[in-house]
PDB file of the backbone (N, CA, C, O) and the ligand in Angstrom, with CONECT records:
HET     ZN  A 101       1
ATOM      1  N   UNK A   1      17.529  12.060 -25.165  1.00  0.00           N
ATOM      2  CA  UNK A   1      17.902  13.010 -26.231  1.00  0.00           C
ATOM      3  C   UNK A   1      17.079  14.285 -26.082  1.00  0.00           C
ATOM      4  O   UNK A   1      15.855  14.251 -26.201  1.00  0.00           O
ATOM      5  N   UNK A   2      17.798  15.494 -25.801  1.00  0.00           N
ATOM      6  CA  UNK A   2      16.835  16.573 -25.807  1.00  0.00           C
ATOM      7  C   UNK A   2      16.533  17.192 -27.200  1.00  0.00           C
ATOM      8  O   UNK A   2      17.260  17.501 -28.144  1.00  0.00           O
ATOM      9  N   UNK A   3      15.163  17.262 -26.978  1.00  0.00           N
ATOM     10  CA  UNK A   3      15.026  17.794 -28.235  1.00  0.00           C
ATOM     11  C   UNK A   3      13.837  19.121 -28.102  1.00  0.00           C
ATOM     12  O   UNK A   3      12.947  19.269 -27.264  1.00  0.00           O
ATOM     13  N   UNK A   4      14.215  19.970 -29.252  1.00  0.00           N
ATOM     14  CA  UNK A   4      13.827  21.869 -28.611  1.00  0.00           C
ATOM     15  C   UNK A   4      12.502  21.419 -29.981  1.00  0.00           C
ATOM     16  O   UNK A   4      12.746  21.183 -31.164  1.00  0.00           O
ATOM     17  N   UNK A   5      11.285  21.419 -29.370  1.00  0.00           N
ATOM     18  CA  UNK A   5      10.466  21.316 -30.576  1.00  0.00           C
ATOM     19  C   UNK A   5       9.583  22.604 -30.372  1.00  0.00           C
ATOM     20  O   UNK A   5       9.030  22.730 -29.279  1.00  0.00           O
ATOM     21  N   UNK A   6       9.416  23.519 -31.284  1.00  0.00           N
ATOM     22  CA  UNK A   6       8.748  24.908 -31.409  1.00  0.00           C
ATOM     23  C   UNK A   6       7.293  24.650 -31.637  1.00  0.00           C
ATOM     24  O   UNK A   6       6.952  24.161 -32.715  1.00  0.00           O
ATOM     25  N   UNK A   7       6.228  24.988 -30.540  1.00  0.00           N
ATOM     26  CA  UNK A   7       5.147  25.048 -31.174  1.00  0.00           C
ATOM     27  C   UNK A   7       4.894  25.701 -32.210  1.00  0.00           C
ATOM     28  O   UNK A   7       5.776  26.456 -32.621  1.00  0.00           O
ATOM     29  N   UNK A   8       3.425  25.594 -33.051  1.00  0.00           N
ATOM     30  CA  UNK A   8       3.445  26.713 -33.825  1.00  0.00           C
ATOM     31  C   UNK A   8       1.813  26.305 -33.884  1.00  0.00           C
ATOM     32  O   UNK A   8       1.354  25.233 -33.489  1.00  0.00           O
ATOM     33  N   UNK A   9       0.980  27.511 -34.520  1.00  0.00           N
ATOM     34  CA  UNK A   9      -0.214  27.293 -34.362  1.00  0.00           C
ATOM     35  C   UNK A   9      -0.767  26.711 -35.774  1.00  0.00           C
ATOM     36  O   UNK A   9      -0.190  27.196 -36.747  1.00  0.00           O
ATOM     37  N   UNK A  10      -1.792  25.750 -36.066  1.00  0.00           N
ATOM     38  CA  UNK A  10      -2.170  25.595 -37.550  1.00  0.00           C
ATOM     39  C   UNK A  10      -2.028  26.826 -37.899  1.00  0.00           C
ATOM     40  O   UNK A  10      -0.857  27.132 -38.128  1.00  0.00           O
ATOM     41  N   UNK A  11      -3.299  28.188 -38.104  1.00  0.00           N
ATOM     42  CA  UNK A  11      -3.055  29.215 -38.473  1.00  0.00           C
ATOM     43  C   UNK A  11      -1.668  29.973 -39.043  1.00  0.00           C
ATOM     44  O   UNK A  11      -1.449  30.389 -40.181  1.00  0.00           O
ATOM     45  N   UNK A  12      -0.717  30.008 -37.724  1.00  0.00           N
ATOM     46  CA  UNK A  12       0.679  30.207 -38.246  1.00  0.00           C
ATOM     47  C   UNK A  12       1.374  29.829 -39.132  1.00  0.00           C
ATOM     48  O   UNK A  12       2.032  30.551 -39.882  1.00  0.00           O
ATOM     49  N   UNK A  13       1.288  28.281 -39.153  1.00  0.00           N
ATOM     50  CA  UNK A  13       2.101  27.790 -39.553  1.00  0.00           C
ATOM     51  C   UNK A  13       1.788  27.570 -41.417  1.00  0.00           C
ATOM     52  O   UNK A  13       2.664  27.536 -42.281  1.00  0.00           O
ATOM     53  N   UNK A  14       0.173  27.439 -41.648  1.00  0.00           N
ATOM     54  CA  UNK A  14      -0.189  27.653 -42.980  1.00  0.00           C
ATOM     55  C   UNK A  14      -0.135  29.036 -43.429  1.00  0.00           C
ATOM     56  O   UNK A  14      -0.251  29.185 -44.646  1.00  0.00           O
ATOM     57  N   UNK A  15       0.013  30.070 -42.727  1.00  0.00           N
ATOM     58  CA  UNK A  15       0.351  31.156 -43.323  1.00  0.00           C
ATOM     59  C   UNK A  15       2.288  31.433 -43.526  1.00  0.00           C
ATOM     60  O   UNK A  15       2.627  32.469 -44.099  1.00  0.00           O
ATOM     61  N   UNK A  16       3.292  30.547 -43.072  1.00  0.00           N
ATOM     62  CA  UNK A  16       4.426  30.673 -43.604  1.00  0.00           C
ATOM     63  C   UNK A  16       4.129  29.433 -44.682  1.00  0.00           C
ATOM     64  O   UNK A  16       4.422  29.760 -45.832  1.00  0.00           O
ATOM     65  N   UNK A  17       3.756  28.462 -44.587  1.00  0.00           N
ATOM     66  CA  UNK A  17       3.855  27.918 -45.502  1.00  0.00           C
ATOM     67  C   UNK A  17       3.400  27.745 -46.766  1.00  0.00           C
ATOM     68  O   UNK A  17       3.710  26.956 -47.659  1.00  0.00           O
ATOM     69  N   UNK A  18       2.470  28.778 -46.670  1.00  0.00           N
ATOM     70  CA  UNK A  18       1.934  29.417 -48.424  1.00  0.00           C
ATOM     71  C   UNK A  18       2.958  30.750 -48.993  1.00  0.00           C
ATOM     72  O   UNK A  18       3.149  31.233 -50.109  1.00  0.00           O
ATOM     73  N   UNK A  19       3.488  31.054 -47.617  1.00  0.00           N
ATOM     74  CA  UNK A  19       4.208  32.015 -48.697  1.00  0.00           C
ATOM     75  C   UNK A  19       5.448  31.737 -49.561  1.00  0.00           C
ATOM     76  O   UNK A  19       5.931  32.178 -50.604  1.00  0.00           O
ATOM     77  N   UNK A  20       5.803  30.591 -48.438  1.00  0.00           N
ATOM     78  CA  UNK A  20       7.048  29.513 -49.300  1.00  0.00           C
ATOM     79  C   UNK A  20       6.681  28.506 -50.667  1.00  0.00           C
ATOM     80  O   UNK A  20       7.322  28.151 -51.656  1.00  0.00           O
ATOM     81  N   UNK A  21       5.220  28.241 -50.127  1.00  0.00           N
ATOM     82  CA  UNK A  21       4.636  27.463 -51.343  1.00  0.00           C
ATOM     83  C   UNK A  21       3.387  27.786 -51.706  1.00  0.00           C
ATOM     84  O   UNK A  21       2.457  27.010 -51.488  1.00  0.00           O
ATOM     85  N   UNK A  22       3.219  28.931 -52.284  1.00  0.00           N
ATOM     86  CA  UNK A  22       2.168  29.661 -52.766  1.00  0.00           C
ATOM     87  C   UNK A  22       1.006  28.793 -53.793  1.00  0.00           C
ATOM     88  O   UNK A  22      -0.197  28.988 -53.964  1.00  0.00           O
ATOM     89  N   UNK A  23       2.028  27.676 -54.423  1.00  0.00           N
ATOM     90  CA  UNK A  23       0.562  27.170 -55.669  1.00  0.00           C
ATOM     91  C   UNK A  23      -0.066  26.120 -54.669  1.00  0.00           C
ATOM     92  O   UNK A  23      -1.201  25.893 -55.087  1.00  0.00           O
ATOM     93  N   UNK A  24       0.219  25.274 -53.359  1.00  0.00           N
ATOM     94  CA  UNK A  24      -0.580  24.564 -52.739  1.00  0.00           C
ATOM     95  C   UNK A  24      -1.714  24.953 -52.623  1.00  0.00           C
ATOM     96  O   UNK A  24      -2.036  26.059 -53.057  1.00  0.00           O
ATOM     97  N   UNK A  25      -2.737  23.993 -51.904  1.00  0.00           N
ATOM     98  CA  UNK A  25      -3.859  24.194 -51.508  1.00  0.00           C
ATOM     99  C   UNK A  25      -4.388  24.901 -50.357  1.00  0.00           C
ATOM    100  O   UNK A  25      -5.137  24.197 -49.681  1.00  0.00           O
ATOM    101  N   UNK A  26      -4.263  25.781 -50.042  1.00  0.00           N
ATOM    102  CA  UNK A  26      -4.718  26.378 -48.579  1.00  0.00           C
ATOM    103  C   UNK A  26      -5.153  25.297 -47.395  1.00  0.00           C
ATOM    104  O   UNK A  26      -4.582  24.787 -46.432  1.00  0.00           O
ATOM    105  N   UNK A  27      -6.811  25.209 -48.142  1.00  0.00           N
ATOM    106  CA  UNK A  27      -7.622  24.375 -47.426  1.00  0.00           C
ATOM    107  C   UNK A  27      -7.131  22.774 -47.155  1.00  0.00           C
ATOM    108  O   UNK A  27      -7.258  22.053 -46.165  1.00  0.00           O
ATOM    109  N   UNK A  28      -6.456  22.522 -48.605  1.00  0.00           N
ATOM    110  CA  UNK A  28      -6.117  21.164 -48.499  1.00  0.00           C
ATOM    111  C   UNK A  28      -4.869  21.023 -47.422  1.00  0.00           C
ATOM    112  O   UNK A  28      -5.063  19.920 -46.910  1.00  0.00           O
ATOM    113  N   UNK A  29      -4.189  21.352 -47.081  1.00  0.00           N
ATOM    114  CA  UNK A  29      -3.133  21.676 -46.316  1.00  0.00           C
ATOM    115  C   UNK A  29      -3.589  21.906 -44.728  1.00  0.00           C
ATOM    116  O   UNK A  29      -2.817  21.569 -43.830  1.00  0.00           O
ATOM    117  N   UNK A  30      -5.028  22.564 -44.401  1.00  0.00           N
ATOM    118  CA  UNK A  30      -5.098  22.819 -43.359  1.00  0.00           C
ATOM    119  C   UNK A  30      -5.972  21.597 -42.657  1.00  0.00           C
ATOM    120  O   UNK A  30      -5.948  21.265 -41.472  1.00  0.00           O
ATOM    121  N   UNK A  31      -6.590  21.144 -43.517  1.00  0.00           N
ATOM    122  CA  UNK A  31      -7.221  19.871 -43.459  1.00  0.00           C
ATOM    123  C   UNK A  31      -6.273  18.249 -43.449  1.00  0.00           C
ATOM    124  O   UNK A  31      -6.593  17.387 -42.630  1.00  0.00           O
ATOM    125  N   UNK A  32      -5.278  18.042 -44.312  1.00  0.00           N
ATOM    126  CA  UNK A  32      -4.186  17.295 -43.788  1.00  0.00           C
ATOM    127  C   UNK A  32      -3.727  17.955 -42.151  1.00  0.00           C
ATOM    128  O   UNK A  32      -4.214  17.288 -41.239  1.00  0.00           O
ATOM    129  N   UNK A  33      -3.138  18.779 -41.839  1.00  0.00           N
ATOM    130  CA  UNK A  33      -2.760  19.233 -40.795  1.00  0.00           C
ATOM    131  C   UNK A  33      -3.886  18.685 -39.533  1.00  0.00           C
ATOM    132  O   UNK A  33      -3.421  18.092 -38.560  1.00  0.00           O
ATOM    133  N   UNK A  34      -4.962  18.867 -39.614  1.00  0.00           N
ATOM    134  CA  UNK A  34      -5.817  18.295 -38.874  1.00  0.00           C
ATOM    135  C   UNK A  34      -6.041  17.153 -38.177  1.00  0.00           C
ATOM    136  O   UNK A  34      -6.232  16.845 -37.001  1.00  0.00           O
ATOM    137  N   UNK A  35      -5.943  16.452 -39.534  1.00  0.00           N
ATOM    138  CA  UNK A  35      -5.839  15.058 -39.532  1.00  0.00           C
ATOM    139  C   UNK A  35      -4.381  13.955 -39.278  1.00  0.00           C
ATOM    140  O   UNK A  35      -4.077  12.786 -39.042  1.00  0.00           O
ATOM    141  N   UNK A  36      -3.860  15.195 -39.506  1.00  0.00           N
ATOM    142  CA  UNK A  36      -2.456  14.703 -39.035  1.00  0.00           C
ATOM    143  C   UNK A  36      -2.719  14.586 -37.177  1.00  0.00           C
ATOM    144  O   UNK A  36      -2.641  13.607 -36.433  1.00  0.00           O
ATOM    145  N   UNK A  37      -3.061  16.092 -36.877  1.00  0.00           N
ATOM    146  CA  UNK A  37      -2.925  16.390 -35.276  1.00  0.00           C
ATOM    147  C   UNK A  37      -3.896  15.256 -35.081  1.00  0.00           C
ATOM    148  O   UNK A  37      -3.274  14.400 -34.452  1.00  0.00           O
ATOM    149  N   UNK A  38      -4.808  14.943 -35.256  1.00  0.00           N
ATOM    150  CA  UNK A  38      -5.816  13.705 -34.378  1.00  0.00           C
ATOM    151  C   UNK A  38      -4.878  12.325 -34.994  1.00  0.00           C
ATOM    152  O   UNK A  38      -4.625  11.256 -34.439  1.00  0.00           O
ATOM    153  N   UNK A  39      -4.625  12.660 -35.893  1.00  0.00           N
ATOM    154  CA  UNK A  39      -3.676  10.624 -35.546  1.00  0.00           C
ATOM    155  C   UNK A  39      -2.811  10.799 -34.463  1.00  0.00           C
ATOM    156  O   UNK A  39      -2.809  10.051 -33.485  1.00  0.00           O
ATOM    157  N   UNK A  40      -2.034  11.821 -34.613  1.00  0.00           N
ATOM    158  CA  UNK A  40      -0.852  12.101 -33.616  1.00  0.00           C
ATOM    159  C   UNK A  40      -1.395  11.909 -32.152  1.00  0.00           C
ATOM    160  O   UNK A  40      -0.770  11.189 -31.374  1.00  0.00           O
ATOM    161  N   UNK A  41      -2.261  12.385 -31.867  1.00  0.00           N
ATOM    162  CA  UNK A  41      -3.782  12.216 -30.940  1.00  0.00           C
ATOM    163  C   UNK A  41      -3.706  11.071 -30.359  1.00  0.00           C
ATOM    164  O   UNK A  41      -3.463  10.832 -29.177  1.00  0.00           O
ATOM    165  N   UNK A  42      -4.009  10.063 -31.577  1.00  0.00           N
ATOM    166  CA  UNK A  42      -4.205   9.029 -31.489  1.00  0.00           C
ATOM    167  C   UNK A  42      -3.258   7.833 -31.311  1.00  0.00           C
ATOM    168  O   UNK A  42      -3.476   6.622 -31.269  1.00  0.00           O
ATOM    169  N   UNK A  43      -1.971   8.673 -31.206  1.00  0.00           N
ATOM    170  CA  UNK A  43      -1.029   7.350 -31.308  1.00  0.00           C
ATOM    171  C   UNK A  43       0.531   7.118 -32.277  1.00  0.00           C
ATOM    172  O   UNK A  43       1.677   6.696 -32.124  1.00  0.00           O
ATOM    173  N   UNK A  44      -0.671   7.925 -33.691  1.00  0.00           N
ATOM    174  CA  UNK A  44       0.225   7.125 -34.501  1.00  0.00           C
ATOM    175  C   UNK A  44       1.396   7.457 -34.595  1.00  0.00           C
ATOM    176  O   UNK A  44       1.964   8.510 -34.301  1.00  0.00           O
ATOM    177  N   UNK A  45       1.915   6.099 -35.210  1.00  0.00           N
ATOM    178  CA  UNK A  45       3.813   5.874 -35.691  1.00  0.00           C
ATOM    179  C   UNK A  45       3.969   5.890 -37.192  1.00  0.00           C
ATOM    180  O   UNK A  45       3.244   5.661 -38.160  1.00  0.00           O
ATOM    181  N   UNK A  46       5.316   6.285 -36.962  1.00  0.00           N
ATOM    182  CA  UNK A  46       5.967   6.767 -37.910  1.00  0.00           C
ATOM    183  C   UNK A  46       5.612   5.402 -38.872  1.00  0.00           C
ATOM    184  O   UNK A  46       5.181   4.368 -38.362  1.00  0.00           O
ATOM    185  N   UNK A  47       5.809   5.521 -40.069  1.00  0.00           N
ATOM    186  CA  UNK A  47       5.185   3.468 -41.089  1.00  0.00           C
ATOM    187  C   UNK A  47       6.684   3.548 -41.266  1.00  0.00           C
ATOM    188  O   UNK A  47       6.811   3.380 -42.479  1.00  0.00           O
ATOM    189  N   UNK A  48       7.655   3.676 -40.856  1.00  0.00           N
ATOM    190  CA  UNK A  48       9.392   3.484 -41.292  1.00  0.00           C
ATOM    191  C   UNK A  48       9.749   2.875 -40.333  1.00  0.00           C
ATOM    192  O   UNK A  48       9.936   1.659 -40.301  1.00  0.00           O
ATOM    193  N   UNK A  49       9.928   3.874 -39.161  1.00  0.00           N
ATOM    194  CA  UNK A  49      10.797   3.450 -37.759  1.00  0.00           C
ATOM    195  C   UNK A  49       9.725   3.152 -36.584  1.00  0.00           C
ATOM    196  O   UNK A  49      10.132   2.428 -35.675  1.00  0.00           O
ATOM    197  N   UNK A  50       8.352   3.651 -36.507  1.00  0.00           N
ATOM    198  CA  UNK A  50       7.671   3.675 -35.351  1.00  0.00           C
ATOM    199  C   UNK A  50       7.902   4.236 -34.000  1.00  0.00           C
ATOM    200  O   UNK A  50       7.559   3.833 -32.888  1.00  0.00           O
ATOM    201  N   UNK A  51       8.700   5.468 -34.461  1.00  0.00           N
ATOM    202  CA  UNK A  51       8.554   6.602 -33.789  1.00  0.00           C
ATOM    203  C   UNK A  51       7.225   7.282 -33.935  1.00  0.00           C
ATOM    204  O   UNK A  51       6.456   7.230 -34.895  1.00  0.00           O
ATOM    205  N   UNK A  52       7.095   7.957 -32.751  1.00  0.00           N
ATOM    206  CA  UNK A  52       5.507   8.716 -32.978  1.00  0.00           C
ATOM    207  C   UNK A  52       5.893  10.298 -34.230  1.00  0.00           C
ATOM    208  O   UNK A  52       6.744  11.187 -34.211  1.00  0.00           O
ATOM    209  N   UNK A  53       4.871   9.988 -35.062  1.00  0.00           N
ATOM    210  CA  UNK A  53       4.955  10.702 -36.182  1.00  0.00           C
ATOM    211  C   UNK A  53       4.945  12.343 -35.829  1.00  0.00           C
ATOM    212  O   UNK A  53       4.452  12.660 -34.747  1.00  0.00           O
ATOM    213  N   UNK A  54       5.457  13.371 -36.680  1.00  0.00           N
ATOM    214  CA  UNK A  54       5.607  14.692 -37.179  1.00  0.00           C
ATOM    215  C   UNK A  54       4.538  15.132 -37.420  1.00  0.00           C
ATOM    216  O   UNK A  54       4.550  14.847 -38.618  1.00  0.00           O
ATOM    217  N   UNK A  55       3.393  15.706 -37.243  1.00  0.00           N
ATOM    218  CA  UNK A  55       2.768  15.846 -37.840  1.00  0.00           C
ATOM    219  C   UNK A  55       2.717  17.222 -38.998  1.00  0.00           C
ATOM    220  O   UNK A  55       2.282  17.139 -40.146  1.00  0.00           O
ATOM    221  N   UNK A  56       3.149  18.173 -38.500  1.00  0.00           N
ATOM    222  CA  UNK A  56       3.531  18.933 -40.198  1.00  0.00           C
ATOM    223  C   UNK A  56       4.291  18.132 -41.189  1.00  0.00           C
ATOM    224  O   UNK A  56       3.981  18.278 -42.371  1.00  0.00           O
ATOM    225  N   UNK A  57       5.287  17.268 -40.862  1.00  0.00           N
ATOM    226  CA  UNK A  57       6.141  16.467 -41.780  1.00  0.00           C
ATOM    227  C   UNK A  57       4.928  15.695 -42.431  1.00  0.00           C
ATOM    228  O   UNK A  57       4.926  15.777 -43.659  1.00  0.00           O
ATOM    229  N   UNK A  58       3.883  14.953 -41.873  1.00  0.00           N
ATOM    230  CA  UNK A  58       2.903  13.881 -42.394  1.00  0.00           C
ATOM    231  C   UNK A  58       1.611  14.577 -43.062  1.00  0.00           C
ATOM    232  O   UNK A  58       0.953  14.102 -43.987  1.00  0.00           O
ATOM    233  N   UNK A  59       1.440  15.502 -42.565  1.00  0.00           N
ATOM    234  CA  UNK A  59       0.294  16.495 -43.520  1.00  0.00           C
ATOM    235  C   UNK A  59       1.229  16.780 -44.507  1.00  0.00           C
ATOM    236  O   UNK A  59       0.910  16.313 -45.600  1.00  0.00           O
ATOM    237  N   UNK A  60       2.626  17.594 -44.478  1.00  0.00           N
ATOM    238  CA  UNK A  60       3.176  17.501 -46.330  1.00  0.00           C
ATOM    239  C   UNK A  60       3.735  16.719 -47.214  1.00  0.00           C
ATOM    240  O   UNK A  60       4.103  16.931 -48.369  1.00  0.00           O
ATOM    241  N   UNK A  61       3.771  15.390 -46.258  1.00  0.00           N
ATOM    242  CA  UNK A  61       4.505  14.420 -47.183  1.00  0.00           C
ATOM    243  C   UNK A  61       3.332  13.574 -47.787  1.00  0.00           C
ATOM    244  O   UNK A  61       3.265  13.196 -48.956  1.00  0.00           O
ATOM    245  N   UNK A  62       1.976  13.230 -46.310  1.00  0.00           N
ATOM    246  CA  UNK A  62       0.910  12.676 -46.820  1.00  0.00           C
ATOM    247  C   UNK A  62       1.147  11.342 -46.574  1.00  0.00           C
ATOM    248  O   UNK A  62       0.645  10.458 -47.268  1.00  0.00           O
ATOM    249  N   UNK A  63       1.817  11.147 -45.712  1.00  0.00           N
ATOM    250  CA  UNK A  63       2.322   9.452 -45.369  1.00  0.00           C
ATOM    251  C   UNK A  63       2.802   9.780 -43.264  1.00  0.00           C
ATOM    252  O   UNK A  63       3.030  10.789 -42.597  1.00  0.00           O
ATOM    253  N   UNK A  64       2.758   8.706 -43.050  1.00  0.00           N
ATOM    254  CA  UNK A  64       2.946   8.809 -41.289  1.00  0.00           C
ATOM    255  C   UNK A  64       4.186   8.571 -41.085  1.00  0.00           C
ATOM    256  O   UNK A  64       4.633   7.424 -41.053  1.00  0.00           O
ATOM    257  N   UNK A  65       5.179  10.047 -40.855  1.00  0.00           N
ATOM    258  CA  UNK A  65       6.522  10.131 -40.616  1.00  0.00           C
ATOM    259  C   UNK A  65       6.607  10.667 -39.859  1.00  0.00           C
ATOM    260  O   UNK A  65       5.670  11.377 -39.494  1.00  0.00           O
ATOM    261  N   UNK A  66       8.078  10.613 -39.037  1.00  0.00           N
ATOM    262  CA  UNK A  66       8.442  11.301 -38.027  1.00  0.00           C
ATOM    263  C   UNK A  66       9.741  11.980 -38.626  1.00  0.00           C
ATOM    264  O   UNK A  66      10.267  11.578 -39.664  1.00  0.00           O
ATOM    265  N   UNK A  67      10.190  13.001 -37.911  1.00  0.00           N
ATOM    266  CA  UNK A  67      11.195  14.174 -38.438  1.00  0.00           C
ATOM    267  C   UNK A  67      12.285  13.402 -39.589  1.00  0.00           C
ATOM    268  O   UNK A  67      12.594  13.320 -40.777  1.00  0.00           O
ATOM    269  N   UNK A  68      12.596  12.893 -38.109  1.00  0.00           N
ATOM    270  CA  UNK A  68      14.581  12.132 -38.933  1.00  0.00           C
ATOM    271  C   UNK A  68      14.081  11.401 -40.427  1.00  0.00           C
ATOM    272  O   UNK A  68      14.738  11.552 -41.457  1.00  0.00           O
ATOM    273  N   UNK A  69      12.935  10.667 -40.370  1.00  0.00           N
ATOM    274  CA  UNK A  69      12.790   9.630 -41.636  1.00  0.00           C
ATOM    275  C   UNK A  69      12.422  10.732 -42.923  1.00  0.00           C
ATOM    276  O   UNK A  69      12.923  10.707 -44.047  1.00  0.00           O
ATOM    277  N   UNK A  70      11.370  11.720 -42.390  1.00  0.00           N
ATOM    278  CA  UNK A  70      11.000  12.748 -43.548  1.00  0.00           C
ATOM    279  C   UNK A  70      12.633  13.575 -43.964  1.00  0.00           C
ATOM    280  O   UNK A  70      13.059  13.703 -45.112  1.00  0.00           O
ATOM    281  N   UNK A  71      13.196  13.959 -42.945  1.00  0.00           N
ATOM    282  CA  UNK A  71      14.470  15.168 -43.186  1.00  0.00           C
ATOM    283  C   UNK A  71      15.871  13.939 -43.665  1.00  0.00           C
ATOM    284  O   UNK A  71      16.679  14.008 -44.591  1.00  0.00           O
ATOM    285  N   UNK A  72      15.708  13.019 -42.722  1.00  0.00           N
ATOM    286  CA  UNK A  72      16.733  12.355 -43.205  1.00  0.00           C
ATOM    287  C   UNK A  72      18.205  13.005 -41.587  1.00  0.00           C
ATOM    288  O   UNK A  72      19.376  12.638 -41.494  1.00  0.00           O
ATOM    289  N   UNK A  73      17.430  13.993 -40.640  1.00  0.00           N
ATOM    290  CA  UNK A  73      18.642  14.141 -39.964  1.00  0.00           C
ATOM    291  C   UNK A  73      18.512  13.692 -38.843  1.00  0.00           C
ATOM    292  O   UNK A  73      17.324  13.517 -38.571  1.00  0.00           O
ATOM    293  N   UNK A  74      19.762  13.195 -37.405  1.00  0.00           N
ATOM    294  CA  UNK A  74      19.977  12.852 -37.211  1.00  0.00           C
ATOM    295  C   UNK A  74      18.365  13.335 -35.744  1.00  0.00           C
ATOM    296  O   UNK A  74      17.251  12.863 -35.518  1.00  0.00           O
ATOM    297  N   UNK A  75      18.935  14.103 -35.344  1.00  0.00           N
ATOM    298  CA  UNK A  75      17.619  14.735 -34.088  1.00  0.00           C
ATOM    299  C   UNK A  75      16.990  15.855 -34.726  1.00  0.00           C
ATOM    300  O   UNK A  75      17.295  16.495 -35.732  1.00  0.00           O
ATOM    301  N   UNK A  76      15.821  15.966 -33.720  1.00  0.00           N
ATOM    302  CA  UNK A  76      14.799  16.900 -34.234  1.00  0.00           C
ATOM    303  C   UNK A  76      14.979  18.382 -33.492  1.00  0.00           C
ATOM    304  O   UNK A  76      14.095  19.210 -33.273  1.00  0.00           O
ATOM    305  N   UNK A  77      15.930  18.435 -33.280  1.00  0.00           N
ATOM    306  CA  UNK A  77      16.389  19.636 -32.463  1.00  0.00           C
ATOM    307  C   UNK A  77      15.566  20.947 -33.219  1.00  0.00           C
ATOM    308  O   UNK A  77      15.303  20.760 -34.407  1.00  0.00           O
ATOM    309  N   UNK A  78      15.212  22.042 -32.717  1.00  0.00           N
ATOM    310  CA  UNK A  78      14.643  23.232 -33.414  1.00  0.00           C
ATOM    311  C   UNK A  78      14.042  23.191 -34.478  1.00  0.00           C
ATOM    312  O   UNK A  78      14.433  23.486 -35.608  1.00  0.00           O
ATOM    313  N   UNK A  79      12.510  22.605 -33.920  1.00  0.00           N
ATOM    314  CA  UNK A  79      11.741  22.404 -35.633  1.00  0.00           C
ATOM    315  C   UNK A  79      10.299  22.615 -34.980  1.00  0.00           C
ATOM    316  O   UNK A  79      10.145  22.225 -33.822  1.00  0.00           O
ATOM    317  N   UNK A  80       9.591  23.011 -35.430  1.00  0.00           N
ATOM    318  CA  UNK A  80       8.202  23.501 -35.586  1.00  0.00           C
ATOM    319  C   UNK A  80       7.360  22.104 -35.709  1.00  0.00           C
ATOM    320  O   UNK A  80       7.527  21.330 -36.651  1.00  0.00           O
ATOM    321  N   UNK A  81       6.274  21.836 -34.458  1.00  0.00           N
ATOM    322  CA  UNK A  81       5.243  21.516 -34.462  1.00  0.00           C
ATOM    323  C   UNK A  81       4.073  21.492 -33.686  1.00  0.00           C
ATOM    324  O   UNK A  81       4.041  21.403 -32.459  1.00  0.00           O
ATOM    325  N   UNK A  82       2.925  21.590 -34.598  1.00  0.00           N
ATOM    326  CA  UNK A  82       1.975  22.146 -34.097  1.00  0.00           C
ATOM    327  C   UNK A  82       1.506  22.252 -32.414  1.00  0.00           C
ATOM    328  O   UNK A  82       1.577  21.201 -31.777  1.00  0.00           O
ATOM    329  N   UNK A  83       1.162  23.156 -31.891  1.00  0.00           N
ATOM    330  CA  UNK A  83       0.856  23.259 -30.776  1.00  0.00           C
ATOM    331  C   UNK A  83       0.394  22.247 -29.922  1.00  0.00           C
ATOM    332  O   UNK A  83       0.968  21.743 -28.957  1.00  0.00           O
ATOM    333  N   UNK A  84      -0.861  21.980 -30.456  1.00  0.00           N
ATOM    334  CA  UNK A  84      -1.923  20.703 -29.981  1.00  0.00           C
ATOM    335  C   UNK A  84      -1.155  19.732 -29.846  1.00  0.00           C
ATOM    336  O   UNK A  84      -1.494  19.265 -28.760  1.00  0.00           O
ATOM    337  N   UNK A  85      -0.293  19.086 -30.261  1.00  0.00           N
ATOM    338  CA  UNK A  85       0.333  17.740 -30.131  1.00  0.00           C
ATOM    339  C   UNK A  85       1.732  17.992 -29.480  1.00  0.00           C
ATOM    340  O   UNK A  85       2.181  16.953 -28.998  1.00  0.00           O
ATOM    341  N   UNK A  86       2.472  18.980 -29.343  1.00  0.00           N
ATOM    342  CA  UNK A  86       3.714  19.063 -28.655  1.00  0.00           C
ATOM    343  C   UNK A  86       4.035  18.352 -27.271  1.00  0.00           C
ATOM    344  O   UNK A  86       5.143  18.484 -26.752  1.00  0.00           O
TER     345      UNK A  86
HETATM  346 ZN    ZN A 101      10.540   7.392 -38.691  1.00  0.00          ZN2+
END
């Protein structure tokens, strides 16, 4: 299955995503993100299907998902994630 996944940098990517969701936490957000990229690092799977997890999807949901289970769609075609783990 090809799938087009967009890096994006932490930096980047918490600066679109405060402007979409301005009352979040900055820090708290960049710090999930982190910790997302070192599980991802590390391995981890999705806790649904055990696909290897999303990690922007799992820093905003706060649980270890991968695209389709967080979005619900079919492939992950054209979606943003972080650099480090691509
Ligand atoms: Zn999944």
């Amino acid at each position: 299955m090809p799938v087009t996944v967009i890096p994006i940098s932490i930096d980047k990517f918490v600066a679109s995503y405060m402007k979409n969701n301005p009352k979040e936490h900055r820090q708290g957000i960049i710090i999930n993100l982190k910790a997302a990229v070192a599980a991802k690092h590390e391995g981890a799977c999705c806790s649904q299907c055990g696909q290897p997890i999303w990690a922007i999807g799992t820093a905003i949901a706060g649980w270890n998902a991968c695209f389709t289970c967080l979005t619900g769609e079919a492939d992950d075609s054209e979606d943003y994630e972080i650099e480090q783990v691509c």
